[in-house]
N, C-alpha and C positions, 0 to 999 in steps of 0.2 A: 566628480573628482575621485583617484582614486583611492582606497585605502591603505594605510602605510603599513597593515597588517599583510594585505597582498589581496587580489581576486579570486573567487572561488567561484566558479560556473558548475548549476546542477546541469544534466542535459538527460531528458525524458524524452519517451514515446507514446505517454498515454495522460501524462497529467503535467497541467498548467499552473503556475505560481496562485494565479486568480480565478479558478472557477470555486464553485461554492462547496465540492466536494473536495476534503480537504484529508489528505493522503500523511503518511508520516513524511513523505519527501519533501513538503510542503512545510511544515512543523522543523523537522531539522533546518530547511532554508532560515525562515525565523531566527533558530537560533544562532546559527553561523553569523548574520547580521549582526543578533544582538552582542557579540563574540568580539565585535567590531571589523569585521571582512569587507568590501565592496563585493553586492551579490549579485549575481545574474543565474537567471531562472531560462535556458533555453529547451523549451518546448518542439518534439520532433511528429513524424508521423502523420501527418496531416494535409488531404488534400480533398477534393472534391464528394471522392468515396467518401472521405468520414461523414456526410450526411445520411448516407445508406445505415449505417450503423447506429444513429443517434448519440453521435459522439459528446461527450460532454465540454467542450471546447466552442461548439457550432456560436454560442452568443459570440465568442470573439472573433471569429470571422470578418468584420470588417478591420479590425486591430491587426491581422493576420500580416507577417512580415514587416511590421514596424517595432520599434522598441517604446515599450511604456513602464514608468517607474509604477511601481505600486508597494507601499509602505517600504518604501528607500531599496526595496528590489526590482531591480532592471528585467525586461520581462520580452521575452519574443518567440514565437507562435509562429512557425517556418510551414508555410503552407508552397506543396508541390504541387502541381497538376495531376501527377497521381501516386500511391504508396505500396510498396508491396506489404499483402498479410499472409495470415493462417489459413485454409479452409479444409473443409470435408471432403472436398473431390480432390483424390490422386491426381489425377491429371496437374488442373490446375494449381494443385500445390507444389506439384512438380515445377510448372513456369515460372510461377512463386518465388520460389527456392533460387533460381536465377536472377531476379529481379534486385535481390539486396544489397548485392556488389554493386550496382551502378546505382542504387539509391542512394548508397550511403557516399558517393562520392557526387554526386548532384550538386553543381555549381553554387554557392551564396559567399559574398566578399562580407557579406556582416557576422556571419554565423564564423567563419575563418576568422576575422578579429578579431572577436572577443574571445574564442580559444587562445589567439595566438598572445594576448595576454594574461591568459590564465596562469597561477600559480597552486591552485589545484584543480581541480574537473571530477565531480563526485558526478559517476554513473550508474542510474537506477536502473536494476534489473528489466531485463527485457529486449526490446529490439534497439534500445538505445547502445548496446555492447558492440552493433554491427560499424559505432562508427570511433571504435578504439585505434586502429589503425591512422586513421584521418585526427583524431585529437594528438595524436601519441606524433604525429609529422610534424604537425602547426604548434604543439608547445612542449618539446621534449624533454624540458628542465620540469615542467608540472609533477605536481604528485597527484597521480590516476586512482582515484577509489571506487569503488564498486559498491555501490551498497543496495544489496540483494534483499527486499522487501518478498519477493514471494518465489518460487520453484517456477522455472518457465514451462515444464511442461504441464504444471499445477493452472497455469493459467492458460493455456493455451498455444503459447508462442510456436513460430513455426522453429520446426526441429534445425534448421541450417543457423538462427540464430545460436542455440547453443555451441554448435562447433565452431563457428567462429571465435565465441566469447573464449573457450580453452585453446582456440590455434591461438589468439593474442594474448592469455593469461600471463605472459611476463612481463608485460608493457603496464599491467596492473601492478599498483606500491603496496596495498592491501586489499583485503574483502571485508565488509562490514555485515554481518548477516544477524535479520532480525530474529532468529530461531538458530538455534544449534542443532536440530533435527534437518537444518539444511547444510550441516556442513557436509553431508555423504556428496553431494554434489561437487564437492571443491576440492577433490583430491590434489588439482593440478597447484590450490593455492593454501594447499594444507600447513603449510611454515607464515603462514601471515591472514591467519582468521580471527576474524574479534567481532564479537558480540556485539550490537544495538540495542540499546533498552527502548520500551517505550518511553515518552516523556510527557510534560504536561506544561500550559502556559496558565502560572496560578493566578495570573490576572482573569483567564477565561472564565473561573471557577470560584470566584471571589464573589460574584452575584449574578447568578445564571435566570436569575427572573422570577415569573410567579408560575405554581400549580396547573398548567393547562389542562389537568383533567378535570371531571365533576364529580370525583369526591367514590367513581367508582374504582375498584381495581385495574388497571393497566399492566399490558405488556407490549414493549418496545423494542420494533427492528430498524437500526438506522445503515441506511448501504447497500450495494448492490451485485457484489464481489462472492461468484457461485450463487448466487439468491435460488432457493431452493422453496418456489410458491408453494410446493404440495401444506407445507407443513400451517401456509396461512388460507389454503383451502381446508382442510379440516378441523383446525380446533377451534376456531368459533360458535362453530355451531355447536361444540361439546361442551363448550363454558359460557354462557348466554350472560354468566353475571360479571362477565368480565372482557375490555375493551382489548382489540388487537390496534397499535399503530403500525404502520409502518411508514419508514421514509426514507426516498431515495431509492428505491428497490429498481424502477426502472422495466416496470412492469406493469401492464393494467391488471388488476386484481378488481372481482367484484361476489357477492355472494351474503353473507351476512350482516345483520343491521348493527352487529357488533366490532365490525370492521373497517377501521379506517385507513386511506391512503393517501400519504401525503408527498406534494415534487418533491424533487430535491432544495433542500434548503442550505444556507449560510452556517458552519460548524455550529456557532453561537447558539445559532437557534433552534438547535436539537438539544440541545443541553436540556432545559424543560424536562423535555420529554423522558429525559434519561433516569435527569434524578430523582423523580417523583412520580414514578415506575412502581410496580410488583417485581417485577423481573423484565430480564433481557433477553430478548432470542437472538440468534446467530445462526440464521437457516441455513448452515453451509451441503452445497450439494458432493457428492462425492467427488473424486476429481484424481489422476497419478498422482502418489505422495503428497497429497492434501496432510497430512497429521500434522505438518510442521504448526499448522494454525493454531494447534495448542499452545503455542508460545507469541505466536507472533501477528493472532488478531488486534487490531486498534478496538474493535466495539467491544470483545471480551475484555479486555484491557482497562477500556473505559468501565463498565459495569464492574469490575471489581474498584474503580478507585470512588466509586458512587455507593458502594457495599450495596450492588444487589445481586440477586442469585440469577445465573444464565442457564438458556435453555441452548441446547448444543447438540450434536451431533457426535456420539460419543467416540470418535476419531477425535476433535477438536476439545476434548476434556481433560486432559491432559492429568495434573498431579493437582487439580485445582477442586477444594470440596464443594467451594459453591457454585457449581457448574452441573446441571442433572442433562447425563448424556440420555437420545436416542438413537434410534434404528431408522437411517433415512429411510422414506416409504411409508414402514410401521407403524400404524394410527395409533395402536395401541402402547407400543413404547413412548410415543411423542406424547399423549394424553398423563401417562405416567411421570413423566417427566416434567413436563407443565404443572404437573399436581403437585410434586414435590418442592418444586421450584416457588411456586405461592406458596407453600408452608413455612419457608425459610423467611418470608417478605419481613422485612423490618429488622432481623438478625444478625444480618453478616456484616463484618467490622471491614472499613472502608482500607483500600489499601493503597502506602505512600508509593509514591514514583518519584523519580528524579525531572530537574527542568528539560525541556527541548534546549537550553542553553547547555546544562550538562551534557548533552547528549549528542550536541554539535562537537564538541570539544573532543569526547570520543571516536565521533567517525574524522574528524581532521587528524588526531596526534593519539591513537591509541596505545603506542609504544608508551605511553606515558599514565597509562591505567594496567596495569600487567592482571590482572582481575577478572579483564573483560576477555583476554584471551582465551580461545578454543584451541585446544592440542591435541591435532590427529596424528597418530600413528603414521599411518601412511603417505607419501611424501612425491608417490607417482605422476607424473606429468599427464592430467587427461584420464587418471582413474581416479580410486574412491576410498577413502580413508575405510580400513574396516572396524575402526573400533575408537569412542571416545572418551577421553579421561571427562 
């Protein structure tokens, strides 16, 4: 039944309502529900290839093109027989590059319904932008949000997604961008930028469990987003008195007896490991215009609401003192870094955040927080703000 608030459909390319790794996209769904919305979670991108990849999706593979509620959100996993990506051979990215236009128009009478009653369509960064056209036909009264979680060419996306996303930038009502060092990217939509906070769900953190270390010092990597192994290839062995986690990396890792690896688990059940920690790492590997991350990591994010001190990559250090940046590579900057980062252990005063309900309420109706507004200078269709208040 539906909500007398009206429908809000997320529609992704990389992350699903239900797997265990749990994205902000996922978080803001939450709270748009709790907000009182009817919500549907449609999941894109997905076809035979994504086993090649080890997609994080593959458990619901048999679920795939059906609809399933899960915690009062509607949920569907549109699997094609095949998807176009990104790769390293010109060539083939070249073919690629072709391929998106007829993907994004690939028949589904279910995926068409539930747009065609949407009342708003929040689009997360990525190749999910290539099917603005096609949302923008099927429900043209919708309010189209964008909400831009990381830099595409930070993560890879192939390059013809982003001109799509500015040939269609008018059909977009606003942009929600988790960092303000992305708005250089939005010149086209410099008259309707607005901030996204991180948020938190205070029931998650109300009783996160018991101590799962033994009492020795810990440092903890949760994720897999640029994972940059060099940095858990060498300092184990430089701090013997002190345990490395990690989880969710999505990498085999093997090497010291101080070193543990753990799958990916359920959000909940990193928490443990987060708040009864030394420190936090955030191996981020280099990347184009990666610095935005200074603002708009979830693991940094989380470590400060947990008051520990993070280990980083001093691109992703941002304006933040408990954060001890390295020199990707540099064993010795990283060793530095990790040293300083335990000295602070126990110290750093935990820091508040607003709910995922709050923070729903912003990405739907941000004209109504003027606060959260970004104001760029520049106002050109397709270029780049050059300067920000």
């Amino acid at each position: 039944m539906a909500s007398a608030r009206g429908r809000v459909v997320f529609l992704s390319a990389f992350q699903d309502y239900r797997t265990k790794k749990r994205a902000s996209v996922q978080q803001v769904a939450d709270g748009v529900r709790d907000l009182g919305y009817d919500v549907w979670f449609l999941s894109t991108r997905y076809s035979w290839l994504s086993k090649r990849t080890d997609d994080s999706r593959l458990f619901l593979d048999p679920a795939s093109n059906s609809i399933e509620v899960v915690n009062g959100i509607h949920c569907l996993l549109w699997k094609t027989p095949v998807h176009p990506f990104a790769s390293t051979s010109n060539i083939l990215n070249t073919i690629m590059g072709r391929l998106f236009t007829p993907y994004a128009a690939w028949p589904n009478s279910t995926f068409d319904s539930i747009l065609k009653s949407a009342d708003y369509v929040i689009i997360e960064s990525s190749v999910a932008a290539i099917f603005l056209p096609r949302v923008h036909r099927l429900s043209p009264h919708a309010r189209i949000i964008y909400y831009a979680t990381d830099r595409l060419d930070t993560v890879g996306t192939h390059p013809v997604v982003q001109r799509k996303l500015i040939a269609n930038g008018s059909m977009i009502h606003h942009v929600c961008l988790r960092a303000r060092r992305m708005a250089t990217d939005f010149g086209w939509a410099a008259d309707r930028l607005y901030l996204a906070e991180f948020g938190i769900h205070p029931e998650d953190f109300s009783d996160v469990g018991n101590d799962p270390y033994d009492g020795r010092p810990a440092v903890v990597s949760v994720g897999s987003m640029l994972f940059d192994r060099s940095f858990f290839e060498n300092m184990p062995p430089l701090f013997p008195e002190v345990d490395f986690h990690v989880i969710g990396c999505g990498e085999k890792l093997s090497g010291a007896d101080n070193l543990y690896i753990h799958d990916e688990m359920p959000f909940k059940a990193t928490l443990p490991y987060v708040k009864y920690a030394s420190a936090g790492v955030a191996p981020y590997r280099p990347a184009p215009g990666v610095e935005y991350l200074a603002e708009s990591s979830l693991k940094l994010a989380q470590y400060e609401l947990f008051g520990l001190p993070a280990i980083c990559p001093n691109f992703a250090v941002g304006e933040i003192a408990s954060r001890s940046g390295y020199n990707p590579g540099d064993v010795e900057s990283m060793r530095a870094a990790l040293t300083r980062a335990l000295s602070m252990a126990g110290t750093i005063a935990p820091r508040r955040f607003p709910t995922w309900k709050d923070v729903a309420a912003r990405v739907l109706h941000p004209e109504q927080f003027p606060n959260i507004k970004i104001r760029a200078v520049s106002t050109h269709s397709g270029s780049y703000p050059h300067e920000l208040k």
